[in-house]
C-alpha positions, 0 to 999 in steps of 0.5 A: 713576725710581730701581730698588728696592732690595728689592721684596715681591708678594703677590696684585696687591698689591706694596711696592718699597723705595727707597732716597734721598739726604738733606741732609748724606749722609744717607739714608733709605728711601721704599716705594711701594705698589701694587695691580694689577688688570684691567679689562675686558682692561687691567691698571691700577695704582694706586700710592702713595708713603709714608715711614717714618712713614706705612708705619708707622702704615698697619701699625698700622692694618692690625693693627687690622683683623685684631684686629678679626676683619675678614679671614679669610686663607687662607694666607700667599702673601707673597714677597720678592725 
């Protein structure tokens, strides 16, 4: 698997961003999301892989929700490396 080019974490859950090759040189980014978690004394990740487009309509759908009122933050724990 390629290395991330960037990669963000917060709380279990991180996005890496990966950088990819298309026709005619042409690149393009892809992000794979992931959310960490343990259980019973095994940790387990689950992981998807998005485009562009998809990144951005999930970013659309998550301001929804916090217009919404739906989820109280505490305070900002995100970092990037």
């Amino acid at each position: 698997m390629a290395k991330p080019i960037k990669k963000y974490k917060s709380r279990g859950i991180s996005i890496s961003v990966f950088n990819n090759e298309g026709k005619e040189d042409r690149s393009f980014h892809s992000f794979q999301v992931q959310k960490s978690f343990k259980v019973d004394d095994n940790w387990k990740n689950v992981a998807i892989t998005l485009g562009t487009n998809d990144l951005q309509a999930l970013s659309l759908l998550i301001n929804r929700v916090l217009d919404d009122e739906l989820v109280t933050t505490s305070e900002n724990e995100i970092e990037g490396n």
